[in-house]
Backbone bond lengths (Angstrom), bond angles and torsions (degrees), N, CA, C in turn:
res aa  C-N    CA-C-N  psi(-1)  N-CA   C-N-CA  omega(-1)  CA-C   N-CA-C  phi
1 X - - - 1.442 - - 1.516 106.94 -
2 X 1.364 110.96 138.87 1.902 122.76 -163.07 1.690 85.94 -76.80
3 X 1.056 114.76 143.62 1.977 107.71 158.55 1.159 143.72 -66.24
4 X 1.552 99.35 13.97 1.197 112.24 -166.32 1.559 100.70 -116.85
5 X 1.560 110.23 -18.72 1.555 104.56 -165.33 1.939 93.00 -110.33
6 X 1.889 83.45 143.11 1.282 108.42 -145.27 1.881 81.77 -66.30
7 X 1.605 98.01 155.96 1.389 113.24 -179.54 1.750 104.81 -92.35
8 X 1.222 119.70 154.79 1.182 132.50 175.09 1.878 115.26 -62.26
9 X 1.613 127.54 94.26 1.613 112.35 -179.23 1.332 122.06 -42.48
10 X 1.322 104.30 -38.59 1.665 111.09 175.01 1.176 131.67 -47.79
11 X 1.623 97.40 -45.86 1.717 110.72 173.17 1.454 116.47 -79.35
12 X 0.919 105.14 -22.70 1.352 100.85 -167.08 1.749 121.79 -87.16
13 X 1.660 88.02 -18.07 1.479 98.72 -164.11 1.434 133.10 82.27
14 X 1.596 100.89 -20.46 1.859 113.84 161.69 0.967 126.93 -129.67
15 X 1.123 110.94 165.59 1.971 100.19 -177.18 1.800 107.02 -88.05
16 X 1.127 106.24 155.37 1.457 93.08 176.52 1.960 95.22 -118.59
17 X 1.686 101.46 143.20 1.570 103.67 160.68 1.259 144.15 -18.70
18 X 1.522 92.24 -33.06 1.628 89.33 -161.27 1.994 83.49 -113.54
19 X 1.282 138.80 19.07 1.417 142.91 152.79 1.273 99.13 -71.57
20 X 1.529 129.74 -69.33 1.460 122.63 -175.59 1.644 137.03 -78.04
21 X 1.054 92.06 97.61 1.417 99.84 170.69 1.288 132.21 11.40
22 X 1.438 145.44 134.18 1.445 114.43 152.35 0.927 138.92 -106.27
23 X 1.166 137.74 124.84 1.162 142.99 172.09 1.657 141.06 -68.10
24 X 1.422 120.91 138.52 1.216 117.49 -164.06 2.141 109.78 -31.92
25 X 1.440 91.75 -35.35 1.843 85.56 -162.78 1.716 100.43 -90.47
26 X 1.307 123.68 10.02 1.227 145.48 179.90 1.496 114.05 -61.81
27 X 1.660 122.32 137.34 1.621 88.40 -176.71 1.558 91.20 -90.20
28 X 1.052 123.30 -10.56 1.968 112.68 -165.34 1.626 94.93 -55.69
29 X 2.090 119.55 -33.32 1.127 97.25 -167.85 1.374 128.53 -97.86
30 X 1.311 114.17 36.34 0.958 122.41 -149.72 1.679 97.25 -135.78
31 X 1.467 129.08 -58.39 1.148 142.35 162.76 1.308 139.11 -74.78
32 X 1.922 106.67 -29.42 1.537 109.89 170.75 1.576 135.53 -83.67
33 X 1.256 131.08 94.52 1.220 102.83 -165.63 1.576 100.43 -81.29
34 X 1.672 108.15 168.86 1.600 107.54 171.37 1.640 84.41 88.24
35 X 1.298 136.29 23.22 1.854 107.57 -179.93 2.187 75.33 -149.58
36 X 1.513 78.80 162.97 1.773 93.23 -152.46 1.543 99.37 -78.84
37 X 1.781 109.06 127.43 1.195 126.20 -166.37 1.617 127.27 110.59
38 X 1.051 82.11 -24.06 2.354 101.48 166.47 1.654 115.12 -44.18
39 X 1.734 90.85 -66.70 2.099 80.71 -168.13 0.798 87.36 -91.11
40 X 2.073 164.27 -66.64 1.072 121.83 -165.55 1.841 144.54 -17.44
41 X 1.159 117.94 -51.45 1.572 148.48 172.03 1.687 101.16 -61.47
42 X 1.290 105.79 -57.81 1.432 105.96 -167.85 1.429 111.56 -123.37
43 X 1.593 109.97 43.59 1.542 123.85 168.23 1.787 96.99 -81.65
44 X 1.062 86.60 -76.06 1.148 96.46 169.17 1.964 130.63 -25.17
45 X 0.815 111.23 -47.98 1.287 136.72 165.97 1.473 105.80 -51.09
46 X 1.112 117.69 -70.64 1.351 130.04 165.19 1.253 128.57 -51.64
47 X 1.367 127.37 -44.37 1.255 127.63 176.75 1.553 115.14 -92.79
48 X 1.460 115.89 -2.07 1.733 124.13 137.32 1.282 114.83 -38.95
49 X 1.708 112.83 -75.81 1.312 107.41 -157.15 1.405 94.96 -73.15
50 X 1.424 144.13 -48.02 1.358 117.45 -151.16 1.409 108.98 -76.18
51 X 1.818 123.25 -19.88 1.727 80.51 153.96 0.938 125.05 -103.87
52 X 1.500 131.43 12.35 1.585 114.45 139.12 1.200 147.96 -43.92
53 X 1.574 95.54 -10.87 1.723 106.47 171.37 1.430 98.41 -94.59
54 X 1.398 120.32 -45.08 1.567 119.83 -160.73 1.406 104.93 -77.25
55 X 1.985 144.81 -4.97 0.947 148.97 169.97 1.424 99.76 -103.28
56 X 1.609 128.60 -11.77 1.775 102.73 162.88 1.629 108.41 -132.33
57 X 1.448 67.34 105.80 1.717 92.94 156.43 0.972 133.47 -117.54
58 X 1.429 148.68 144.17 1.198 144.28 168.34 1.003 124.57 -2.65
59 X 1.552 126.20 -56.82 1.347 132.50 161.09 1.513 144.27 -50.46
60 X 1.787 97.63 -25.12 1.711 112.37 163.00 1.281 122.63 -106.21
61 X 1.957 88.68 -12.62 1.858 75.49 175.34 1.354 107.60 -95.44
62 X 0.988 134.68 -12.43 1.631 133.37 153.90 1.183 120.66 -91.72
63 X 1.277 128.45 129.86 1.594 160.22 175.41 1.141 133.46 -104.45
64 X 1.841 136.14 61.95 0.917 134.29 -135.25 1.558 106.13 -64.79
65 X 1.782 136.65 139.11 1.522 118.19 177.67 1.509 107.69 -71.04
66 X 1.145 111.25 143.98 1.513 109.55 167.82 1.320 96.62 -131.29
67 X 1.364 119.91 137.38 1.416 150.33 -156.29 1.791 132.67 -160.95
68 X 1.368 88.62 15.61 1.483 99.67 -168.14 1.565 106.99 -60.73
69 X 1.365 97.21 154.13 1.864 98.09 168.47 1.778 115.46 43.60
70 X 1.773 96.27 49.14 1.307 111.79 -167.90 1.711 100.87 -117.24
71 X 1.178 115.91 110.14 1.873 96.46 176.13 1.873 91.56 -76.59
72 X 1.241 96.93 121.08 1.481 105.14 154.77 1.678 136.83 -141.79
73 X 1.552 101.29 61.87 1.612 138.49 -178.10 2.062 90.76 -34.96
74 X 1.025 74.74 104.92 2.265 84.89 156.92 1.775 94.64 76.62
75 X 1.077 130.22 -12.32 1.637 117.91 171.31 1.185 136.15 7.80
76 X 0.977 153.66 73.83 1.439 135.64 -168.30 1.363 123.20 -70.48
77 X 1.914 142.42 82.99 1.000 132.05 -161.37 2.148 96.16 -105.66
78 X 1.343 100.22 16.74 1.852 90.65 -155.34 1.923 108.87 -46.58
79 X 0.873 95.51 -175.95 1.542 100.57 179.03 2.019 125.74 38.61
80 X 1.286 103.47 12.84 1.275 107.00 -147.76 1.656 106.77 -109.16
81 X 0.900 102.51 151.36 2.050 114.77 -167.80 1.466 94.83 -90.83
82 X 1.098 107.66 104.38 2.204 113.43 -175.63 1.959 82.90 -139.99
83 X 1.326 136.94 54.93 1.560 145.79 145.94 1.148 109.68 -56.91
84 X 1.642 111.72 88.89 1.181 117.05 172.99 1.394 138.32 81.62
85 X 1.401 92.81 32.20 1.810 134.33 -168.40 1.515 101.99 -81.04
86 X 1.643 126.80 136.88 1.114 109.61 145.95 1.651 146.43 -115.62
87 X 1.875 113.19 151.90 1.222 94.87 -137.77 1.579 75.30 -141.08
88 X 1.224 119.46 33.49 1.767 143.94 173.73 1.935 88.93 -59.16
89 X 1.647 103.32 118.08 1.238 120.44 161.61 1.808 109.94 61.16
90 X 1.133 107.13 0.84 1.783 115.94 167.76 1.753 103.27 -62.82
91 X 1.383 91.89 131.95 1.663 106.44 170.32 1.610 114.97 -84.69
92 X 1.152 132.17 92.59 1.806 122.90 -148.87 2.079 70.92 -130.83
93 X 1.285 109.80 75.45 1.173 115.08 158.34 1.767 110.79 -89.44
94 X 1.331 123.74 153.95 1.392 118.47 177.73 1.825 120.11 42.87
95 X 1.164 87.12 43.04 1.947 94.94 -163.16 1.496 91.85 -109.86
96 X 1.447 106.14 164.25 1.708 103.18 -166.84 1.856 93.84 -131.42
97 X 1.250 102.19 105.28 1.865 106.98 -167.80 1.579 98.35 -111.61
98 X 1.490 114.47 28.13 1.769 118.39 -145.14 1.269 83.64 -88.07
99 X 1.597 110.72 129.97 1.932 111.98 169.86 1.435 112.79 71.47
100 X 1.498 139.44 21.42 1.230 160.48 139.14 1.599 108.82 -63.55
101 X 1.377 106.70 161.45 0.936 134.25 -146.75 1.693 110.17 -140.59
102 X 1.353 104.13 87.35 1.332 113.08 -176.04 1.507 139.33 -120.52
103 X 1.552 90.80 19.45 1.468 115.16 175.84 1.903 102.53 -34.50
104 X 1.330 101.55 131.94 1.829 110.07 160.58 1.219 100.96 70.82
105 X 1.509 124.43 -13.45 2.051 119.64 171.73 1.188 97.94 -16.38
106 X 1.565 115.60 -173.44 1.293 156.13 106.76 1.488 120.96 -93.14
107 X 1.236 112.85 113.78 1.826 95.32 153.29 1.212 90.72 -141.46
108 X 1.519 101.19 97.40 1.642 114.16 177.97 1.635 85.28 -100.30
109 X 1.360 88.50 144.45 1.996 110.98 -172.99 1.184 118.80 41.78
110 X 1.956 126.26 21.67 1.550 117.73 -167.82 1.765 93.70 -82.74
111 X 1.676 102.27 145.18 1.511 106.14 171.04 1.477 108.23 -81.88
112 X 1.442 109.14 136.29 1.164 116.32 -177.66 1.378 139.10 -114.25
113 X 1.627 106.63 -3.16 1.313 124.88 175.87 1.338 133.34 -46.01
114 X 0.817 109.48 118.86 1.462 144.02 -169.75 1.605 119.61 44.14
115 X 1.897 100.27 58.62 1.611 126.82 172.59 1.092 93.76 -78.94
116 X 1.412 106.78 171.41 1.335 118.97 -172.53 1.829 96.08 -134.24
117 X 1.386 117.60 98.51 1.285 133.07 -154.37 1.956 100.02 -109.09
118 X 1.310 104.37 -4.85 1.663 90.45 -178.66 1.473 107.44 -60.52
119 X 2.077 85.84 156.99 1.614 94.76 169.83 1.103 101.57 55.79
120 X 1.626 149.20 53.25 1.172 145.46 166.12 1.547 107.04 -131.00
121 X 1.547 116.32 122.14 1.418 117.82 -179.37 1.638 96.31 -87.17
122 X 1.695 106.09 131.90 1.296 121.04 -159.27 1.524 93.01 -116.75
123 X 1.591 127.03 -35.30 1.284 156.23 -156.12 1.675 95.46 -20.20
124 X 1.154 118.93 130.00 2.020 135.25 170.82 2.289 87.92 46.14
125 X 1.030 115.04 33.89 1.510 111.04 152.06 1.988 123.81 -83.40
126 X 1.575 106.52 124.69 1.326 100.46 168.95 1.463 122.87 -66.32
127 X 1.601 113.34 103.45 1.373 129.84 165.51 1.436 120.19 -75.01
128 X 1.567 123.83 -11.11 1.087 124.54 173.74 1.975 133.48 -8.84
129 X 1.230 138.81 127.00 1.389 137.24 163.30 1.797 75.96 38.52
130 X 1.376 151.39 63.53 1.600 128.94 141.79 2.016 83.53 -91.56
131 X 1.718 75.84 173.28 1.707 99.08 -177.31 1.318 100.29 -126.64
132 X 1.830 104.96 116.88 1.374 122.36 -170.97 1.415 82.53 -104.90
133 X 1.511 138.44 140.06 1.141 159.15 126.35 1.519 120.69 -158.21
134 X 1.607 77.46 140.19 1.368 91.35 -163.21 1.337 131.31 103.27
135 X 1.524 110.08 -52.49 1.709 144.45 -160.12 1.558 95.26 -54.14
136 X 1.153 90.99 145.32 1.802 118.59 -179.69 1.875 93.22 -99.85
137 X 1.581 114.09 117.19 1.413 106.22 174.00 1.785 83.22 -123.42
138 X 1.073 150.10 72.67 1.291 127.00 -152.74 1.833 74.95 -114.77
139 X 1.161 112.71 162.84 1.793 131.40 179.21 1.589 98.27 44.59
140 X 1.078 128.67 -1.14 1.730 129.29 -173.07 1.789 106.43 -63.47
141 X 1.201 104.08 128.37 1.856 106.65 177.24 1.324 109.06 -107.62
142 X 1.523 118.54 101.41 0.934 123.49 176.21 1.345 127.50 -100.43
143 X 1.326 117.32 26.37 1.534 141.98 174.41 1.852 101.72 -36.71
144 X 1.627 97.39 126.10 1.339 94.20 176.43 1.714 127.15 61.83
145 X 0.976 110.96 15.05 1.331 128.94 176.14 1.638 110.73 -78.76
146 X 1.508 119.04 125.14 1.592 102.78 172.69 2.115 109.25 -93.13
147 X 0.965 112.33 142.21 1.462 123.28 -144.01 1.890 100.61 -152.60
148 X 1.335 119.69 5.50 1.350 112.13 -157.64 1.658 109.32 -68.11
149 X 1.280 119.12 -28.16 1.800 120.23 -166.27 1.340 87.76 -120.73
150 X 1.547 128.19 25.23 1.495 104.52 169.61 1.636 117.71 -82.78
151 X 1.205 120.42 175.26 1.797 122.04 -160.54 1.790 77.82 -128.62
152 X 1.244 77.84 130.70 1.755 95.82 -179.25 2.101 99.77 -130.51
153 X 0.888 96.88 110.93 1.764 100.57 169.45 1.808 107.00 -141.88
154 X 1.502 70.43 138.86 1.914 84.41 175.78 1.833 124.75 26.25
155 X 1.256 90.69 68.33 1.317 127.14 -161.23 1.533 124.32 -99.66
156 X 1.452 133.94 90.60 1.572 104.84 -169.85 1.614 101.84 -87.14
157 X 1.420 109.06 151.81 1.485 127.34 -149.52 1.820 81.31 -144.50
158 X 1.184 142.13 49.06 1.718 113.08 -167.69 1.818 79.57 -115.43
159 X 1.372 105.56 129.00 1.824 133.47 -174.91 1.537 99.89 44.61
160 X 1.762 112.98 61.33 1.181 104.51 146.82 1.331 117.14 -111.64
161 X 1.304 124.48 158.32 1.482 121.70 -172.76 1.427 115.45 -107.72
162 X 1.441 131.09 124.28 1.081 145.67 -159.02 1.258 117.71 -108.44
163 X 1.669 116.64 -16.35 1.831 133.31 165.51 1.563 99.01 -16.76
164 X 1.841 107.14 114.31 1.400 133.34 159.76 1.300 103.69 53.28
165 X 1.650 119.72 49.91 1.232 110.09 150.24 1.239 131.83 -110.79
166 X 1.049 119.59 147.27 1.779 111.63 -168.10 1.439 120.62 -84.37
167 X 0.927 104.39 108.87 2.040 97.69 -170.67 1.705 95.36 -128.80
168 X 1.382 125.28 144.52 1.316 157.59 152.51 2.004 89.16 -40.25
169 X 1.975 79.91 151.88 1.697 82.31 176.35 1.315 127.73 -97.62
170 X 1.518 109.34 4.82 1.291 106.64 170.04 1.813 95.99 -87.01
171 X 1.090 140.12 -64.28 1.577 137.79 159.61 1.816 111.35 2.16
172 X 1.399 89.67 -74.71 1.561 100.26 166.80 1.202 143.83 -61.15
173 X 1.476 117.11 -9.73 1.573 139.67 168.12 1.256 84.73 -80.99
174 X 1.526 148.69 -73.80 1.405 150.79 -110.88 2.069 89.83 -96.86
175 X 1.111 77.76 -54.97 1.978 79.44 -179.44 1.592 114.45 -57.69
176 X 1.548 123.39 -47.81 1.244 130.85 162.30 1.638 123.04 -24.76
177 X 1.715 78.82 -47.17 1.881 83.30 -170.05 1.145 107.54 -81.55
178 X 1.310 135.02 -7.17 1.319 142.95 164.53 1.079 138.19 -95.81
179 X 1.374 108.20 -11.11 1.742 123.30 -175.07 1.655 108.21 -58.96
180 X 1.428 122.45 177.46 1.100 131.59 158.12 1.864 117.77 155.23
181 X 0.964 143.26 -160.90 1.652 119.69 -149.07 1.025 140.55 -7.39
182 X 1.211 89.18 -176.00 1.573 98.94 -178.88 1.650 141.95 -94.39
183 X 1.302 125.23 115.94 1.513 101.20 -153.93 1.679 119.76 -80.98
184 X 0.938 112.02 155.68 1.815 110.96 -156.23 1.539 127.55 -76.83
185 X 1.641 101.62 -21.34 1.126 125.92 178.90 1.651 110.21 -83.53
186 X 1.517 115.16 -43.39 1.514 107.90 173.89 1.070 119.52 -111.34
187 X 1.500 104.15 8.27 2.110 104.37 178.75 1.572 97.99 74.33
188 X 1.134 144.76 -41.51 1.233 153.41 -143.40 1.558 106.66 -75.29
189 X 1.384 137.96 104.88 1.262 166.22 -142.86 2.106 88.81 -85.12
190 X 1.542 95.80 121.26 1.719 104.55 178.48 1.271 114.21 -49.86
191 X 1.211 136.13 -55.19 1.090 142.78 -172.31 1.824 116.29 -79.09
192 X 1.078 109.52 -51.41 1.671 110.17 154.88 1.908 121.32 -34.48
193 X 1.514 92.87 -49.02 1.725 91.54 173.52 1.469 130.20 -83.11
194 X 1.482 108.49 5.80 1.712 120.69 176.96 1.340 92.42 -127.58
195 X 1.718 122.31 9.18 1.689 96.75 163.94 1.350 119.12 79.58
196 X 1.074 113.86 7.44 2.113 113.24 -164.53 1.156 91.12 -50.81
197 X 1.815 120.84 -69.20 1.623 105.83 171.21 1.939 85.55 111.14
């Protein structure tokens, strides 16, 4: 007889483990894998997670917003993951984007007057022709951001970081005269990162 194939109770005079079944309140079915009743119970189980891995990926678990050519006056996006969102020609006047997350955006031509942009990572976002007035960018890191035809008026800028962005020199006169701390996230001094000089 192989050791694996179950022995006869009758003959033997005892039952052996692997004769009785297991049952849900059983510990064999609960602890053994490889013994009868295992992957049924916890097939399932298993074939959860693996396509729960194979349905999140990077690609489904992020959803870039797209919002272009959206009037959206007073918005509330604060605190919110918008990486690489678009917000191309959106009116986000009186909108609150404060402590958001806008790495890789677009807001090519979005109006921006009088948003409330603190504490917002802006970092390699298209700033293109947008309309800054008014707008609160205060602690905002706009590292790598393109910004060259944006309209900047009466603007607080106090520890935002401006590292390698391209701005026009009337842009850059107007921010200069306004610059001042330091922003918290890169240490990096306002006026040091637009160069005032």
């Amino acid at each position: 007889m192989h050791q694996h194939e179950l022995s006869d109770p009758a003959a033997s005079g005892r039952i052996s483990p692997m004769a009785v079944p297991p049952t849900p309140e059983s510990p064999l079915s609960a602890v053994a894998p490889g013994r009868a009743g295992w992957w049924p119970r916890r097939g399932g189980v298993w074939l959860s997670l693996v396509l729960a891995l194979i349905l999140w990926s990077p690609a489904s678990a992020f959803a870039a917003v797209d919002v272009a050519k959206q009037v959206l006056i007073g918005a509330d996006y604060h605190g919110q993951d918008l990486r690489g969102g678009t917000f191309n020609l959106t009116n986000l006047r009186d909108a609150d984007l404060s402590g958001s997350d806008l790495q890789g955006a677009s807001l090519y031509g979005a109006k921006l007057q009088d948003a409330d942009m603190s504490n917002t990572n802006l970092r390699e976002a298209t700033l293109d022709s947008a309309v800054f007035n008014g707008t609160d960018l205060t602690n905002a890191v706009l590292e790598d951001a393109f910004a060259f035809n944006a309209k900047f008026t009466d603007v607080i800028i106090d520890g935002a970081d401006f590292t390698n962005v391209p701005l026009r020199g009337d842009a850059l006169k107007v921010l200069c005269a306004a610059a001042r701390g330091t922003n918290p996230i890169t240490g990096r001094d306002t006026r040091d990162s637009l160069n005032c000089g």
